[in-house]
VEXDREN-2710 file (C-alpha; in Angstrom, 1 decimal):
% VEXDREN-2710
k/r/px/py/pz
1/UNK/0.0/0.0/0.0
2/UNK/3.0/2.1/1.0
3/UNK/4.4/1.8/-2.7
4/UNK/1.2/2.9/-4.2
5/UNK/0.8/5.7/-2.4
6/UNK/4.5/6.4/-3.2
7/UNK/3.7/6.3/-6.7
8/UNK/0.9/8.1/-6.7
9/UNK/2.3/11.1/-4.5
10/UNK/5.2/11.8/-6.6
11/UNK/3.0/11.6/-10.0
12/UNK/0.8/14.3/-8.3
13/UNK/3.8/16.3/-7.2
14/UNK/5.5/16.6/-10.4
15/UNK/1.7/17.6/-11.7
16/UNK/2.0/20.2/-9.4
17/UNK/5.2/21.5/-10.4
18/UNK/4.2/21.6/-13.3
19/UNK/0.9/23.3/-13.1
20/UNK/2.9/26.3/-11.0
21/UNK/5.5/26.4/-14.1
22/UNK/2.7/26.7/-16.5
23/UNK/0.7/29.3/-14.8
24/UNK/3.7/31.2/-14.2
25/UNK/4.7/30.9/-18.0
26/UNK/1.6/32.3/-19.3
27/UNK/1.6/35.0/-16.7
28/UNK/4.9/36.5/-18.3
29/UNK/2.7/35.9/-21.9
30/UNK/-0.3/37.6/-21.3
31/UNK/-0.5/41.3/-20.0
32/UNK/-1.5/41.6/-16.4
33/UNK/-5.4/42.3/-17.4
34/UNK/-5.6/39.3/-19.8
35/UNK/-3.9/36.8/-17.3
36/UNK/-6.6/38.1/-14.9
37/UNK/-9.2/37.1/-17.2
38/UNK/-7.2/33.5/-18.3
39/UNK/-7.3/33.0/-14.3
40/UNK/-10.9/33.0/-13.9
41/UNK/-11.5/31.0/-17.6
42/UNK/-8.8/28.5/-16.1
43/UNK/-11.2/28.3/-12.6
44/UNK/-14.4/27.7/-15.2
45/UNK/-13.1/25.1/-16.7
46/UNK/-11.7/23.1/-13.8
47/UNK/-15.0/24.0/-12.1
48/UNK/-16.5/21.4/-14.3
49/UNK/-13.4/19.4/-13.9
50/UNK/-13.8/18.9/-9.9
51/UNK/-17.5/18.3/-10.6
52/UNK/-16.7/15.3/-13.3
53/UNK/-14.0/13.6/-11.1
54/UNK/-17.7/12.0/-10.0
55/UNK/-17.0/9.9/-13.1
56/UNK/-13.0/8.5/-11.8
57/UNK/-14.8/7.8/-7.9
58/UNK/-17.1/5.7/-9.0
59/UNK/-15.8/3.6/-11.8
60/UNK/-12.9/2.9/-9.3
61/UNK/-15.4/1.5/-7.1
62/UNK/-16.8/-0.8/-9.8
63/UNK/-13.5/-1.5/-11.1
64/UNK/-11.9/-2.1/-7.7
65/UNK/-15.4/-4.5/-6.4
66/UNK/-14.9/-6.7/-10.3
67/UNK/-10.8/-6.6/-9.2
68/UNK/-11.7/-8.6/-6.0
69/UNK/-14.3/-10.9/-7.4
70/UNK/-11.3/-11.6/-10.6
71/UNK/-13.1/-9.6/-13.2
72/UNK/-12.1/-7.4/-15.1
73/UNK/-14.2/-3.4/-14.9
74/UNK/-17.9/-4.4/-15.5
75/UNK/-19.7/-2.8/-18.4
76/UNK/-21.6/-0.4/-15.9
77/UNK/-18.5/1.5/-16.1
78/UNK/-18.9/2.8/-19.8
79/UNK/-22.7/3.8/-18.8
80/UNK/-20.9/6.4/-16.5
81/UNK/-18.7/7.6/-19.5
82/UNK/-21.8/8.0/-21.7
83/UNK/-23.5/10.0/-18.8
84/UNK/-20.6/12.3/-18.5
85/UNK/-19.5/13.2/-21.8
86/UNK/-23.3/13.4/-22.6
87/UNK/-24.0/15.9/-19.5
88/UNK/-20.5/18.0/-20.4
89/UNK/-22.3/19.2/-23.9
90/UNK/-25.2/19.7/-22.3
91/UNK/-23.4/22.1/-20.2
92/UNK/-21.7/23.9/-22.5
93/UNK/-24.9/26.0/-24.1
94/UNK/-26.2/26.7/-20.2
95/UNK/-23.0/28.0/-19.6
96/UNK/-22.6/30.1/-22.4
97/UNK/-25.7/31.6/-22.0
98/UNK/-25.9/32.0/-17.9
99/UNK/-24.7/35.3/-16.4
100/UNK/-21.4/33.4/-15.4
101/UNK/-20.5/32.3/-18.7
102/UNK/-21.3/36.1/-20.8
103/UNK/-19.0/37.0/-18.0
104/UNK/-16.5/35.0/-18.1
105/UNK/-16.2/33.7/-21.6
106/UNK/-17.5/37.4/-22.7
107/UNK/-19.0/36.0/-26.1
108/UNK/-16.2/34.3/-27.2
109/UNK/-16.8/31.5/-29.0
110/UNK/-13.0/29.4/-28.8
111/UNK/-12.8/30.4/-25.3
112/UNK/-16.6/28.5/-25.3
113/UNK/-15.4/25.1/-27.2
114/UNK/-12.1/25.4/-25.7
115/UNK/-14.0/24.7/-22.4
116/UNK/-16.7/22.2/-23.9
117/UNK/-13.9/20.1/-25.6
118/UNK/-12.0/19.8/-22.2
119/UNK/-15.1/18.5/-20.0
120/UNK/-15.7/15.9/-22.8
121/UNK/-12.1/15.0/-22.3
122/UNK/-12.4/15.4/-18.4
123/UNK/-15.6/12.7/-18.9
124/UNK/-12.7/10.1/-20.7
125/UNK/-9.9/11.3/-19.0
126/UNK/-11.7/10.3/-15.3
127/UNK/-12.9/7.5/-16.8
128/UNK/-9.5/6.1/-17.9
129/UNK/-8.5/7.2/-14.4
130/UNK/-10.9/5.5/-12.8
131/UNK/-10.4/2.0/-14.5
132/UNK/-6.7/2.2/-14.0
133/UNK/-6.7/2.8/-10.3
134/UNK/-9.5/0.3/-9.7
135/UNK/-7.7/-2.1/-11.8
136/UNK/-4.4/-2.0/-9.3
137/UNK/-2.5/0.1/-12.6
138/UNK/-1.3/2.9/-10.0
139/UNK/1.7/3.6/-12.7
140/UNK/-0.4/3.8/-15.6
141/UNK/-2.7/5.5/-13.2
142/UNK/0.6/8.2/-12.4
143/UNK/1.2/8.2/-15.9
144/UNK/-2.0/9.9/-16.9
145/UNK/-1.7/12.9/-14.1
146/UNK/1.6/13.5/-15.3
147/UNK/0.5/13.3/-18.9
148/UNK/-1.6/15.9/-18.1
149/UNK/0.7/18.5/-17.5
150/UNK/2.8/18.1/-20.0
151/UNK/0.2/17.8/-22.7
152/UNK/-0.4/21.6/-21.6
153/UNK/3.2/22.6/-22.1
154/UNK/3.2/20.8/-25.6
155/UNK/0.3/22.8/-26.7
156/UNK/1.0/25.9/-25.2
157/UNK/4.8/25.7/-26.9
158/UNK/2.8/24.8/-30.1
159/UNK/1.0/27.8/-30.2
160/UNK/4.2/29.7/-29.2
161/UNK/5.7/28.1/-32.7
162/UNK/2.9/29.5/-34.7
163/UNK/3.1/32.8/-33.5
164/UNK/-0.5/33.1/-32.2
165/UNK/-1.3/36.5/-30.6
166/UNK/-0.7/36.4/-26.6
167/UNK/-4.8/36.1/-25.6
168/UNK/-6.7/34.5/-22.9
169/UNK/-8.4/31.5/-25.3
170/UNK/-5.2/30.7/-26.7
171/UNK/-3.7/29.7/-23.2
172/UNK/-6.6/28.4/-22.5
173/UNK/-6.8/26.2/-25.3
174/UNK/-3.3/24.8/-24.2
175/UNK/-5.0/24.1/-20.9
176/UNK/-7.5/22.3/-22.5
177/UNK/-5.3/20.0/-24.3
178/UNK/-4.3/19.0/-20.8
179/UNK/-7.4/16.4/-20.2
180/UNK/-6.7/14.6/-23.8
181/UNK/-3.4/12.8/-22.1
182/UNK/-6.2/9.8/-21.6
183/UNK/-5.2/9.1/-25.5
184/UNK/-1.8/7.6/-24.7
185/UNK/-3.4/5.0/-22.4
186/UNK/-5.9/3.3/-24.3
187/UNK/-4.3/0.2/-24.3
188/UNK/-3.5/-0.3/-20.7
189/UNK/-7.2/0.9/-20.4
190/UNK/-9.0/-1.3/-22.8
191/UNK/-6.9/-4.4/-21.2
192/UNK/-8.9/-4.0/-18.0
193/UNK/-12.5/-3.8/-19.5
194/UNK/-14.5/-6.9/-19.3
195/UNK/-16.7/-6.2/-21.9
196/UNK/-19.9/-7.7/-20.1
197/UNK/-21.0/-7.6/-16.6
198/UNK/-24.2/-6.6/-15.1
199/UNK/-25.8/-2.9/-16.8
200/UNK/-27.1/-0.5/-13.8
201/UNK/-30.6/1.0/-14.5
202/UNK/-31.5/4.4/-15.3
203/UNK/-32.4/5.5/-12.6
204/UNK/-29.8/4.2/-10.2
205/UNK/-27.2/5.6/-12.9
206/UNK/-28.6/9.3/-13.3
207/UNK/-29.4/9.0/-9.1
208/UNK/-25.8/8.4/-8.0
209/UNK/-24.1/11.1/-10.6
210/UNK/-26.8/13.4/-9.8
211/UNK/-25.7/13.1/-5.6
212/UNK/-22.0/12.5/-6.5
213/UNK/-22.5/15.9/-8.5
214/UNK/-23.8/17.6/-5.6
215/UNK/-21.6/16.2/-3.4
216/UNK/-18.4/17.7/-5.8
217/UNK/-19.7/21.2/-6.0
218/UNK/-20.4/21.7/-2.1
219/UNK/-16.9/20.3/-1.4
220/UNK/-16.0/23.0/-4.3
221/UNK/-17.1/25.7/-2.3
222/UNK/-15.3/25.0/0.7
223/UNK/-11.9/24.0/-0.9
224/UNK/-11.1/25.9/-4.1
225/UNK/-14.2/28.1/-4.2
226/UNK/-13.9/29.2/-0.6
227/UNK/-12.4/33.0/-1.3
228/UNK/-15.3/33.5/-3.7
229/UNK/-17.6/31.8/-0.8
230/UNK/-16.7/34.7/1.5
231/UNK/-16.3/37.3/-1.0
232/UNK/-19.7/37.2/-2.1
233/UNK/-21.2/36.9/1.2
234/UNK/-19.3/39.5/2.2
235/UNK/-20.1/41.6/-0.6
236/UNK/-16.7/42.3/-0.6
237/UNK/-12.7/41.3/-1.0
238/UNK/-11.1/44.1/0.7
239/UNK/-8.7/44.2/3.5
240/UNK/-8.8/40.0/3.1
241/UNK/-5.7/39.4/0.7
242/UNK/-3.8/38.1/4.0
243/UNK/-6.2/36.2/4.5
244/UNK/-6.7/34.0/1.3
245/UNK/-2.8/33.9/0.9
246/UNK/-3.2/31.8/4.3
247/UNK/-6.3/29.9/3.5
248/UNK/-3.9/28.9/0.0
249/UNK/-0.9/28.1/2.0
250/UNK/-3.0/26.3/5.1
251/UNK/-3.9/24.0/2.2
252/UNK/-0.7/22.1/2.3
253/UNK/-2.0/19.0/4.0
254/UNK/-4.5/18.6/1.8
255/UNK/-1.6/18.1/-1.3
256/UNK/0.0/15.7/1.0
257/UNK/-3.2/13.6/1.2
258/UNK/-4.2/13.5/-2.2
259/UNK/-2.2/10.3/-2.6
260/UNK/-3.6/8.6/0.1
261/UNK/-7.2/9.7/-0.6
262/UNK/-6.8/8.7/-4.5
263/UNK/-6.4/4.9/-3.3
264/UNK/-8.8/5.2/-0.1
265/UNK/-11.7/4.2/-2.7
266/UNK/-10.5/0.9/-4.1
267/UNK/-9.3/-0.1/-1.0
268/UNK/-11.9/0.0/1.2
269/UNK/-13.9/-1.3/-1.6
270/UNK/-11.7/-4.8/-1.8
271/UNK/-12.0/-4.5/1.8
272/UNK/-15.7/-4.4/2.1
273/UNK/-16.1/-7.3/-0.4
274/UNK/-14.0/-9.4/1.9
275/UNK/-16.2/-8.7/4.7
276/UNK/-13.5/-6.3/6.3
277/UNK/-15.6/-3.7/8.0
278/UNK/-14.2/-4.5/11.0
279/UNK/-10.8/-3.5/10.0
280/UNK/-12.3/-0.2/8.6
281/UNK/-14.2/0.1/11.6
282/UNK/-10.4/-0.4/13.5
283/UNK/-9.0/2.3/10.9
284/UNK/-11.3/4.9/11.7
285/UNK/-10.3/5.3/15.0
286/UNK/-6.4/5.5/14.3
287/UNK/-7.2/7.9/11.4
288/UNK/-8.9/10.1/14.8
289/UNK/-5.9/9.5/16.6
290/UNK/-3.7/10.4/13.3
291/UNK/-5.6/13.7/13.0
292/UNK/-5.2/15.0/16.6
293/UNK/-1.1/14.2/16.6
294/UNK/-1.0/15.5/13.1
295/UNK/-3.1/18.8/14.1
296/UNK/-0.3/19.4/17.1
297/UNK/2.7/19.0/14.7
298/UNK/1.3/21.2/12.1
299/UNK/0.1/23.6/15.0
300/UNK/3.5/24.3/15.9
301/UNK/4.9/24.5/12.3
302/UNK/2.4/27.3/11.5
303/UNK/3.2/29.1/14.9
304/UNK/7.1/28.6/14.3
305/UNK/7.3/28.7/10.5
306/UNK/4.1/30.2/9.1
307/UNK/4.4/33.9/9.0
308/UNK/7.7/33.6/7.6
309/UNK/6.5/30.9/4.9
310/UNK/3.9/34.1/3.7
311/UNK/6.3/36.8/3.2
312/UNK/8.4/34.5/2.2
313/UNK/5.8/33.4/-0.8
314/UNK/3.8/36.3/-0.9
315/UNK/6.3/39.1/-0.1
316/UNK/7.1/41.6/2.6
317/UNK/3.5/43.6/2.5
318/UNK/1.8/40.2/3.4
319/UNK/2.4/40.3/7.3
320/UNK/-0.1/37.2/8.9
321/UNK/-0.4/36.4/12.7
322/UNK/1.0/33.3/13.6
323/UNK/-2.5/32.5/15.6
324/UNK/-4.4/32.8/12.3
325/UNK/-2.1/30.3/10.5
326/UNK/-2.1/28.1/13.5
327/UNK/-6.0/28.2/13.3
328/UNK/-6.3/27.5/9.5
329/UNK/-4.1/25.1/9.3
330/UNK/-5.4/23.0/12.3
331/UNK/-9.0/23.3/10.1
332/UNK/-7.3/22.1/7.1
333/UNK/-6.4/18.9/9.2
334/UNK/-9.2/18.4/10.4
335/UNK/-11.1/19.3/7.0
336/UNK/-8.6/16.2/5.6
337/UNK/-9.3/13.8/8.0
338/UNK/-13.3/14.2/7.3
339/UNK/-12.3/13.6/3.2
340/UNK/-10.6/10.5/4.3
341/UNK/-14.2/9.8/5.8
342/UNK/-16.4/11.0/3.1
343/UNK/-14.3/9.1/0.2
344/UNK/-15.3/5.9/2.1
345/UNK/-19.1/6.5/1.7
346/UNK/-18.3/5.8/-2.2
347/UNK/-17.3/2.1/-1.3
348/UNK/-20.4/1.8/1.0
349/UNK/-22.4/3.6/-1.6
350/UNK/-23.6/6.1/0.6
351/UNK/-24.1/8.7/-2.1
352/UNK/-26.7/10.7/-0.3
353/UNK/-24.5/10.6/2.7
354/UNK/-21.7/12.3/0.6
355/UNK/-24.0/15.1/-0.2
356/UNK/-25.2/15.6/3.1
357/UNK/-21.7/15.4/4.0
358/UNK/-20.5/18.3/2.2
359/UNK/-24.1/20.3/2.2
360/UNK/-24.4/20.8/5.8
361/UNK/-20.3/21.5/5.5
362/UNK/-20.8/24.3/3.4
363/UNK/-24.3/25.2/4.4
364/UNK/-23.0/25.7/8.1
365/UNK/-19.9/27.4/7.0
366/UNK/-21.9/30.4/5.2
367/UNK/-24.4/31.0/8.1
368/UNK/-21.6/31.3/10.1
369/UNK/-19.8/34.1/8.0
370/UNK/-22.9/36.3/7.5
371/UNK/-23.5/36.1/11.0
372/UNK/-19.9/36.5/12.7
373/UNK/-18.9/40.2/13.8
374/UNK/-15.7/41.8/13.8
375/UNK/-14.9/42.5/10.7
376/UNK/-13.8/39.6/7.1
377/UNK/-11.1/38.4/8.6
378/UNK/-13.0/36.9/11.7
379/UNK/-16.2/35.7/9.7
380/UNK/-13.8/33.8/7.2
381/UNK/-11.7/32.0/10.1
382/UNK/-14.5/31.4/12.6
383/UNK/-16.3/29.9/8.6
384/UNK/-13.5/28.2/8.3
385/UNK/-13.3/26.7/10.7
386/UNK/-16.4/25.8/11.1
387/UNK/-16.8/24.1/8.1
388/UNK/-14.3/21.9/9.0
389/UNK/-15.4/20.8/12.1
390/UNK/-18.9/20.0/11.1
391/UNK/-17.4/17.9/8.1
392/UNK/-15.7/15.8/10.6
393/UNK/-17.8/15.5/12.9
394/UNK/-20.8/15.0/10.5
395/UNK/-18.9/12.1/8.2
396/UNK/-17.3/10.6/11.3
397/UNK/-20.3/9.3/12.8
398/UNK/-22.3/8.7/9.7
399/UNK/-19.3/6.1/8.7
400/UNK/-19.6/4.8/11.8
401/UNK/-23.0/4.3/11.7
402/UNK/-23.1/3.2/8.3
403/UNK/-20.0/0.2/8.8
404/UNK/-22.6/-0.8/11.2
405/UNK/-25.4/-1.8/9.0
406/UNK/-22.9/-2.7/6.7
407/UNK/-21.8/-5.3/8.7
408/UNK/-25.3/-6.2/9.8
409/UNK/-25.6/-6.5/5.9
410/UNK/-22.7/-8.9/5.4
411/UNK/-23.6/-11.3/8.0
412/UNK/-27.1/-11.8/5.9
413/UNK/-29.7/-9.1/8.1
414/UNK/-32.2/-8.1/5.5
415/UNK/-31.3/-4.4/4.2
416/UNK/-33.7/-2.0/2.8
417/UNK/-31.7/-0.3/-0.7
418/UNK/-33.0/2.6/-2.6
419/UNK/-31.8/3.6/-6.0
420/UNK/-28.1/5.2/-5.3
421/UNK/-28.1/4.5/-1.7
422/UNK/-27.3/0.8/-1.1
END
């Protein structure tokens, strides 16, 4: 497990390397006002990204369960493909048309495909992803993340070769380009489809992408969306530039989870199809005891390190206090442990669980904001942390719960099921 993990956590540091290299590249491209506008295209089109990873969670889950019983990925899987690239053109002419797209894509129509052509290639690219993983292919699996960095560079230094005039849709198109790296790994892919398998009905299928959906966009809002979260409660942005640079940087932990929480799903699936809830049961409580020892280790970086770390990244005008970093980054812990958690209700297929999960998350965190005094800075750390706590808390005991009748389930007690919520 170890050695997946490893694998896994470097492919997605290099990705991130090379995401910061590319952004920084087109940065010295574009003028200042036209990266601006590429920053917010870039956040539109990995909007729909985050949303569609739906697709990579749960064909994992297939693939993982048809892994333990000595299958190959079940035909199910491609009825999630169809579902996604189908609902990613359906998007684009609603977005086009909605206040946020005339605002963001301002009429332009490549700046409009650009975007369309990379959710269809998200809907392949998650669905490759997902196969890969599930399948035990962790280096095939690496190979895609990384693939989809470089494709970026390869178009963006394409378009540099043919002279194209330095504009928002043509670095965006480059970005695009990034979720077609599923090409080179069609093989690999098409080795671990079974080709028949049980087909999941309609309703079940549209049910579960609809919640996982949900579930995406309210986790969304409280990881990547959360400046724009406070801002627009708020009604406002000024005086809280120390603060996002914080919120960015208090998201460190979360990098260094990704790798275990990209393997979290097809494990505990194998796990539950061996009648391991036990185990998981055993887990939970060490990942508790993980997160308080981790929350006291990062507590006294931030105190020791953290103001430094921001003028060090930031520059000299960016002066944080060492409790606010202490306080974010004990939330960010906290908010990890609880997407350890939630990840697991994908195994159990607890979809509606997920989107409670995150819902009353987010939900919780903006009441709290509108309603805390003393100014942006406060609202946005007590919301925060807030959000945080409640996502713990909230996933904690619903997994508990849920192993529960999971392992009623497995020992042969009769279980009610409902369309997405086994």
């Amino acid at each position: 497990m170890l050695k997946r993990i490893g694998t896994i956590g470097i492919a997605l540091i290099v990705s991130s390397i090379l995401g910061v290299l590319f952004l920084s590249v087109t940065a010295r491209w574009l003028s200042p006002d036209d990266n601006a506008r590429f920053i917010a295209l870039w956040g539109l089109l990995f909007a729909g990204g985050s949303i569609l990873s739906l697709l990579e969670q749960e064909i994992s889950r297939l693939t993982s369960r048809a892994a333990a019983e000595g299958r190959g990925a079940p035909s199910a899987t491609l009825q999630y493909l169809v579902v996604g690239v189908v609902a990613s053109m359906l998007a684009i002419p609603v977005i086009a048309f909605s206040r946020l797209g005339t605002t963001v894509l301002g009429g332009d129509v490549v700046s409009a495909l650009a975007v369309g052509a990379a959710y269809v290639g998200f809907s392949f690219q998650f669905f490759v992803r997902g196969t890969l993983l599930g399948s035990g292919r962790e280096k095939a699996y690496a190979g895609v993340i990384i693939g989809e960095a470089i494709a970026r560079f390869l178009a963006l230094f394409a378009l540099f070769a043919v002279s194209v005039a330095p504009l928002p849709r043509w670095a965006l198109v480059a970005t695009a380009a990034g979720s077609f790296a599923w090409l080179a790994f069609i093989r690999p892919t098409r080795e671990t489809l079974e080709g028949d398998g049980e087909w999941l009905g309609k309703t079940t299928i549209l049910t579960r992408t609809a919640l996982l959906a949900l579930a995406n966009a309210f986790l969304a809002g409280i990881l990547t969306g959360f400046p724009t979260i406070v801002t627009v409660i708020l009604g406002s942005s000024d005086g809280l530039a120390v603060f996002f640079a914080v919120v960015v940087i208090s998201r460190i932990p979360l990098v260094l989870l990704s790798p275990v929480q990209a393997i979290i799903i097809p494990v505990t699936t194998r796990a539950l199809a061996r009648g391991e809830w036990r185990r998981l049961l055993q887990l939970q409580g060490r990942l508790l005891m993980g997160i308080v020892v981790t929350s006291v280790l990062f507590a006294a970086g931030a105190w020791l390190l953290g103001p430094w770390a921001i003028r060090l990244i930031y520059g000299q005008s960016y002066e944080a206090s060492a409790l606010l970093i202490v306080i974010l980054s004990v939330a960010t812990v906290l908010l990890g442990g609880a997407l350890l958690q939630a990840a697991v209700f994908v195994s159990l297929e607890r979809y509606g669980t997920l989107a409670l999960t995150w819902g009353l998350s987010l939900g919780s965190s903006a009441v709290t904001i509108a309603v805390t005094p003393g100014g942006g800075v406060a609202a946005g750390t007590m919301g925060f942390v807030v959000a945080s706590v409640v996502a713990l808390c909230v996933s904690g005991g619903a997994l508990y719960h849920a192993l529960g009748r999971s392992s009623g389930h497995l020992r042969g007690e009769p279980r009610c099921e409902v369309p997405g919520e086994a």
